[in-house]
Each structure stands twice: as structure tokens, then as C-alpha cells.
N, C-alpha and C positions, 0 to 999 in steps of 0.2 A: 754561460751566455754564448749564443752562435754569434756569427761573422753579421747574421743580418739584423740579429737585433741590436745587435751593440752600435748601428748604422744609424738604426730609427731616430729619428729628431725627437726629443723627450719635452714634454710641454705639461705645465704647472696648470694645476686645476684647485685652488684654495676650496675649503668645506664652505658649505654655504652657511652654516648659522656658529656661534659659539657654542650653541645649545647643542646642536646635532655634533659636534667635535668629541665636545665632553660626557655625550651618553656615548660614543659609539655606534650612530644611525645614520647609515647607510643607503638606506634604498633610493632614496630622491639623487645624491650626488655619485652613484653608481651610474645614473642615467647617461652622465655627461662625461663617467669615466669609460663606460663602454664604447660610446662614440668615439671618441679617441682612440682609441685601441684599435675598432673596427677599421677608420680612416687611415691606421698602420705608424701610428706613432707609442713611442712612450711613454705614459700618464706617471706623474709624481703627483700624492694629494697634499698638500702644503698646507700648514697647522696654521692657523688664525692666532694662537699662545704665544710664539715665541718670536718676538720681532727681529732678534740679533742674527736666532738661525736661519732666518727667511731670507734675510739679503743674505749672505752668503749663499741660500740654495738657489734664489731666482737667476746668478749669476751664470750656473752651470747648465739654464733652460734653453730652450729654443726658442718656444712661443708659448701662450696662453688663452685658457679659458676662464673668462669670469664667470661665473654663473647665478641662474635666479636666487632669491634669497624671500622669506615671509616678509622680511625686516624692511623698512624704507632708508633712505639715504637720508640724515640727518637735516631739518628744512633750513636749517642755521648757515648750512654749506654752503645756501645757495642764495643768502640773505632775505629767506624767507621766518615767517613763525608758523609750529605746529597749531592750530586751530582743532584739532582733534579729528583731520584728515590723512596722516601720516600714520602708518604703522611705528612702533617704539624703535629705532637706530640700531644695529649693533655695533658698534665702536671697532670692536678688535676687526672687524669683518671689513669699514670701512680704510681703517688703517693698514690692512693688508693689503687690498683690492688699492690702493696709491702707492704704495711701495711697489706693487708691481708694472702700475704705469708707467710711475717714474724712470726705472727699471729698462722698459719695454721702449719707450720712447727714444729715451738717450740713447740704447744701444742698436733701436730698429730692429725691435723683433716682434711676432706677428702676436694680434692679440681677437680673439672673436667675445664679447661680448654681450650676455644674452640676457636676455629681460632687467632684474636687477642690476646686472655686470655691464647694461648699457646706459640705466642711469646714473650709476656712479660715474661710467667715464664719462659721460656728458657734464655735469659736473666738477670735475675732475678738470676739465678743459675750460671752465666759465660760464658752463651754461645753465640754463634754469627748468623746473619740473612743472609741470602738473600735475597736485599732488595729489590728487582724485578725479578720475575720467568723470564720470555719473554726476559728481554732486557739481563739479564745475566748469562742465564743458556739454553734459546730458548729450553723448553721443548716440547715434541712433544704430551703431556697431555694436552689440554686446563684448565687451570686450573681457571679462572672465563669466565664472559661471552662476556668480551671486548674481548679476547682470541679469539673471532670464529665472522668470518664477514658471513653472516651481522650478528649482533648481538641477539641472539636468545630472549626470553621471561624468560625462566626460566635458571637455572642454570645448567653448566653442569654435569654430574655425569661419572665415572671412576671407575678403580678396583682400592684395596687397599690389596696388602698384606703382612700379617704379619707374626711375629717373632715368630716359633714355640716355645710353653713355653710362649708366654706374656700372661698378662690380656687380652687384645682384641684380641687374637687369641682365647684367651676359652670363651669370649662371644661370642664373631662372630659364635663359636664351627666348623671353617673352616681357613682355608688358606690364606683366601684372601672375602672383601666383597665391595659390589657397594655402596656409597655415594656420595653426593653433592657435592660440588667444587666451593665455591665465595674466592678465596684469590692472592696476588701477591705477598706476602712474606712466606718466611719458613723457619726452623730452618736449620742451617748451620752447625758450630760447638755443638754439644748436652753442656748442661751444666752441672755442676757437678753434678754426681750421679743421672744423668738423663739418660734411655736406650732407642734408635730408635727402635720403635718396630712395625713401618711402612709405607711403601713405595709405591708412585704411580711407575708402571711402566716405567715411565720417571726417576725414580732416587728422585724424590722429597719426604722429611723424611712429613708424613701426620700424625705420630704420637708418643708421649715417653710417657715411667714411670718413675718412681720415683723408683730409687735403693736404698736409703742410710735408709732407715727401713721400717718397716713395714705398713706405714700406705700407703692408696689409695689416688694417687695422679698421676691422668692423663693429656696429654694432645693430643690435636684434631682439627686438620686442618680447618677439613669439621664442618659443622653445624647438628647438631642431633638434635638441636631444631626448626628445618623445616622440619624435617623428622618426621611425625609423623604417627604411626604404624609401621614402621621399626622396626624388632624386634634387632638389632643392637644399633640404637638410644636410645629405648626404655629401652633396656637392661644398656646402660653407666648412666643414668638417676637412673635408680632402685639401681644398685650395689653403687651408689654415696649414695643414702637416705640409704640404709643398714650399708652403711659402717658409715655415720652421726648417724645411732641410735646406735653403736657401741659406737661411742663418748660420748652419750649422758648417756646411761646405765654408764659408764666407771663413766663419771661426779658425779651420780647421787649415785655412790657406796660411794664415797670418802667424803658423808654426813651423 
């Protein structure tokens, strides 16, 4: 190991399904482990199986990525019933993705977020979903690609904008910015101490922060780790690793 990787801020990226853990499949949560890397940190993929070795490994993190998942977040969590608009739960996935919360919060270390990985923290925090864009809300955004007949090849993409004063208004360093769109749920009620800090043109919340201190903790609809070059994308990526060497310097004083 050189001088400067051994330096890098090492950030936990749990697999996204139990299914893909257990085959061995790779290509979707590669997406989000290349960004990391790119952004100059060190990726650990963190097994959704083994809850005892988890907390022990999340302790040794800097920050994290939650990431999308097929699976919806349980409608139970949020004292709702599945009506047969929720995709089927994955338990191990949701029990991970809170353990690292909990984790992440108590100790203030940074966390991004991203489609799935922002409804659960919503969630997670008290807040409530919308468990189907289309059937319940009939947005006039297409907001995945079932969304538009015939069904196109890639994803759709849309303006986003945001909350003058947020974090992702001074990265974007504009208004409003164009990103990707694979999701059918979105946050509903915010949860605590959590700010909407942006909206698709249809009314759909595409993103929050974290009020309740100082540390960096986003989250995001759209996918930044298919977006690559996007200096957007690129940017939620980098300010994440910054904000993880913060942690890590922080750690390292307290020896």
C-alpha cells in the first residue's frame, strides 16, 4: 500500500439487493464503486449477510454511499399498507442501510444517498413516501422509462431545481440543473431535520439535507453514478470524499 492510499478516506458502499450479493453481480453496483474511486477515496463493499461484522466494519469508515436498489422500502416503516404499489422489501438491505445511519449520524460522518438510499434515509428519519409517482400523484415529469411509451433505451433526464442557499444549489453553482430519472417513488413528508432542497418541475421533492448539524449528509433521486463527467455528479462524489477526509483527520487527531 503507498503513503497515499493508505491516506484516502475509505467509504462503505453496502450491495444493493440480497439477490445480487448472493449471485455475485456486479455491474449495477460497480457503477457507484467506480465513482468513488474516481472521486479518490477507498471503496469497501459491505455484505448485507452479516449484521455482527458490519458494525464492527462501519466503525473503521469515513463516510458512505447508499445506493439505488429494485426493492422499495418497506410501506410498514412508514405506517403505511402495500396496496400492490410498492415493489417486494428487502429486509437485509433495509437493516443494513439503518445500521449505517445510526452509525453515521451518532458519529457525523458523511453520507450521500441516492435514489433508494434517499428513501430509506428519509424514512429512517420519520418521514413518509410516495409509493408510486404515476398512479398517485400522475406527474407530468416522466420520471423512469416505463413513464414514456414506447419505452425508450436510456433514461429519462429533466430539470431540477433548487433551494437557494442549499448545498446542491452551490454545487450545481446555478438554479436549477439536468439529471437522470430511473425512480417511482419519492419522499413525501421530509423527515426530521431533514430540508427539500429540490424539485422536478412536476412538484416531485428530487432532493434533501441534513439540518440537525453540521455534518454532510445528502440525499438524491436521480443517479450521479451513471452520470459520469457531469460536473454535478461529479461534484456530490468529490464534496462526499472531502467531507470523509474531514472525518478521518478529526479521527486521527483524537490519537
Amino acid at each position: 500500500m503507498s503513503p497515499n492510499s493508505a491516506n484516502r478516506p475509505r467509504i462503505g458502499v453496502p450491495w444493493r439487493t440480497s439477490e445480487e450479493e448472493r449471485a455475485g453481480n456486479r455491474p449495477k453496483i460497480a457503477n457507484y464503486l467506480e465513482a468513488v474511486t474516481r472521486a479518490g477515496a477507498e471503496v469497501v463493499l459491505l455484505s448485507l449477510a452479516d449484521p455482527e461484522s458490519l458494525e464492527r466494519q462501519i466503525r473503521g469508515l469515513d463516510g458512505f454511499v447508499l445506493p439505488g436498489s429494485p426493492a422499495d422500502v418497506e410501506p410498514a416503516e412508514y405506517g403505511a399498507v402495500n396496496e400492490g404499489r410498492s415493489e417486494p422489501a428487502d429486509r437485509a438491505r433495509e437493516r443494513t442501510d439503518k445500521a449505517i445511519l445510526s452509525h453515521a449520524f451518532q458519529a457525523q460522518k458523511p453520507v450521500l444517498a441516492i435514489c433508494y438510499g434517499c428513501q430509506l434515509l428519509n424514512v429512517y428519519l420519520g418521514g413518509t413516501l410516495v409509493q408510486d409517482l404515476k398512479s398517485e400523484t400522475g406527474p407530468h415529469v416522466p420520471h423512469r422509462r416505463k413513464d414514456i411509451t414506447p419505452e425508450p433505451a436510456d433514461d429519462p433526464r429533466h430539470e431540477v431545481g433548487f433551494t437557494v442557499g442549499s448545498r446542491l444549489a452551490r454545487m450545481a453553482g446555478a438554479r436549477d440543473a439536468v439529471v437522470n430519472s430511473s425512480h417511482h417513488q419519492s419522499v413525501a413528508k421530509p423527515g426530521r431535520q431533514l430540508r427539500i432542497t429540490g424539485r422536478a418541475s412536476d412538484g416531485i421533492v428530487e432532493s434533501v439535507e441534513w439540518t440537525g448539524d453540521a455534518n454532510w449528509v445528502i440525499g438524491v433521486q436521480w443517479h450521479p453514478e451513471r452520470m459520469q463527467g457531469d460536473a454535478l455528479a461529479e461534484k456530490l462524489f468529490s464534496e462526499l470524499v472531502t467531507a470523509a477526509k474531514g472525518t478521518r483527520e478529526q479521527a486521527m487527531t483524537k490519537f
